[in-house]
C-alpha positions in Angstrom: 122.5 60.4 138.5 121.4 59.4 142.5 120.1 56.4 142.7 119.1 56.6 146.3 120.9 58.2 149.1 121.2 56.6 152.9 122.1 57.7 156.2 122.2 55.8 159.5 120.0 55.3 163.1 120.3 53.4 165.9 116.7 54.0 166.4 115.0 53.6 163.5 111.1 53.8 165.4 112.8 57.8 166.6 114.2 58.6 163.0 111.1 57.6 161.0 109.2 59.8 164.2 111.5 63.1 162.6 111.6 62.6 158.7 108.0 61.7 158.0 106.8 65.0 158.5 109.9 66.9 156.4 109.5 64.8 153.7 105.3 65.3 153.7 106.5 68.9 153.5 108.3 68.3 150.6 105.7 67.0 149.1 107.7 63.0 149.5 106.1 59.9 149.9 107.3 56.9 152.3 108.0 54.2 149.8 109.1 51.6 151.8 109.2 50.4 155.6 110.6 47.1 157.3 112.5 46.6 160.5 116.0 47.7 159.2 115.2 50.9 157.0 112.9 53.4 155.8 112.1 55.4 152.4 110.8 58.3 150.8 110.4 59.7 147.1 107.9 59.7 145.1 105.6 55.7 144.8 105.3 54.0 141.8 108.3 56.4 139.9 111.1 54.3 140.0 113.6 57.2 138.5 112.8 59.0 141.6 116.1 59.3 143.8 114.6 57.6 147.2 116.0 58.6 150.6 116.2 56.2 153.4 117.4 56.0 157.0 117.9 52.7 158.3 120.5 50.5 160.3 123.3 49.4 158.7 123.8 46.6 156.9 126.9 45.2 158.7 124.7 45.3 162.0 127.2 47.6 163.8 126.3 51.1 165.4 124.9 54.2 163.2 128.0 56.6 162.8 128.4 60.1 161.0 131.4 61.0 158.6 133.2 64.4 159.1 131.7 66.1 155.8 129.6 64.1 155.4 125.7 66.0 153.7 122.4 65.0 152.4 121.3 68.3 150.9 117.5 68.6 149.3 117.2 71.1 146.6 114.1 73.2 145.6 113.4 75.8 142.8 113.1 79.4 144.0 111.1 78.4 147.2 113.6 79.8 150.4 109.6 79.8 152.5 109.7 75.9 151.8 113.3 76.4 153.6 112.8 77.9 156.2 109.6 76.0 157.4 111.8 72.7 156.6 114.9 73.9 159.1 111.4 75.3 161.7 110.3 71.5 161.4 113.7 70.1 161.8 114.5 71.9 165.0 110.6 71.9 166.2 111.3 67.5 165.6 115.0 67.4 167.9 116.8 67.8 164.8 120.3 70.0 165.8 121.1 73.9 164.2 123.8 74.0 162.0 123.1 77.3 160.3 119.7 78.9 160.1 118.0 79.7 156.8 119.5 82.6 154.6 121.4 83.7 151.7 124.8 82.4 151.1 126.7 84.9 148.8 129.7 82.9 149.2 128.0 79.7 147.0 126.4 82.1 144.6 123.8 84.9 143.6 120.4 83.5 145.0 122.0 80.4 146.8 119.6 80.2 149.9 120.4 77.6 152.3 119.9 75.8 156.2 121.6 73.1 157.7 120.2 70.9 160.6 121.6 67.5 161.9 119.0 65.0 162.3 118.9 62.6 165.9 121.4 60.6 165.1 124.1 63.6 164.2 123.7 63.1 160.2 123.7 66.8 158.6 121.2 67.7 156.4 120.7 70.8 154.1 118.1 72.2 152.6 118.8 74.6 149.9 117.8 76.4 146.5 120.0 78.1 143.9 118.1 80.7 142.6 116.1 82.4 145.9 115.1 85.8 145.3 115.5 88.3 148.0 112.5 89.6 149.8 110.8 92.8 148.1 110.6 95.8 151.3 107.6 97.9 150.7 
């Protein structure tokens, strides 16, 4: 249903600098690069949903929306979230709720929100996390 998903930087050098490394954890690849924008997903699969940071279009200032959320979902992998929110806030990227179970979404619904440098909120989440087996 996405097509491709985009959120803003007024210093696109800076941004590129924090999400190459997430999305090479994620396992992403950068699909295109020019002056204005950047993107990842997966190279020659064009029914991949991309993700891109870049300048916008009108040549006015970056902003962030109230509500506004970019939210990467894995299968059953809450390690690949937490080292993802670890990365984030390692790279500058701002806390917004560290990685762990929220009942409140769902049974399993694992989740951690980080903002990126230029304020946009990101999540990183998976539906069906199992909880840690104590021995």
């Amino acid at each position: 249903m996405i097509g491709y998903t985009m959120v803003g930087t007024n210093d696109l050098q800076r941004a590129v600098k924090f999400y190459d490394p997430l999305m090479a954890e994620m396992g992403l690849d950068q699909c295109y690069r020019d002056h204005l924008s950047s993107s990842w997903g997966r190279k020659g699969d064009d029914t991949f949903p991309l993700f891109f940071v870049g300048h916008p279009f009108d040549g006015g200032p970056a902003t962030v929306g109230n509500g506004v959320m970019t939210a990467f979902r894995f299968d059953d992998n809450a390690a690949l979230v937490d080292r993802l929110y670890a990365l984030a806030i390692k790279n500058g990227g701002g806390d917004e709720g560290e990685p762990g179970f929220r009942p409140q979404y769902g049974e399993g619904f694992y989740a951690a929100y980080v903002r990126d440098l230029d304020g946009n909120k990101l999540a990183f989440v998976c539906y069906d996390a199992k909880p840690a087996v104590e021995e």
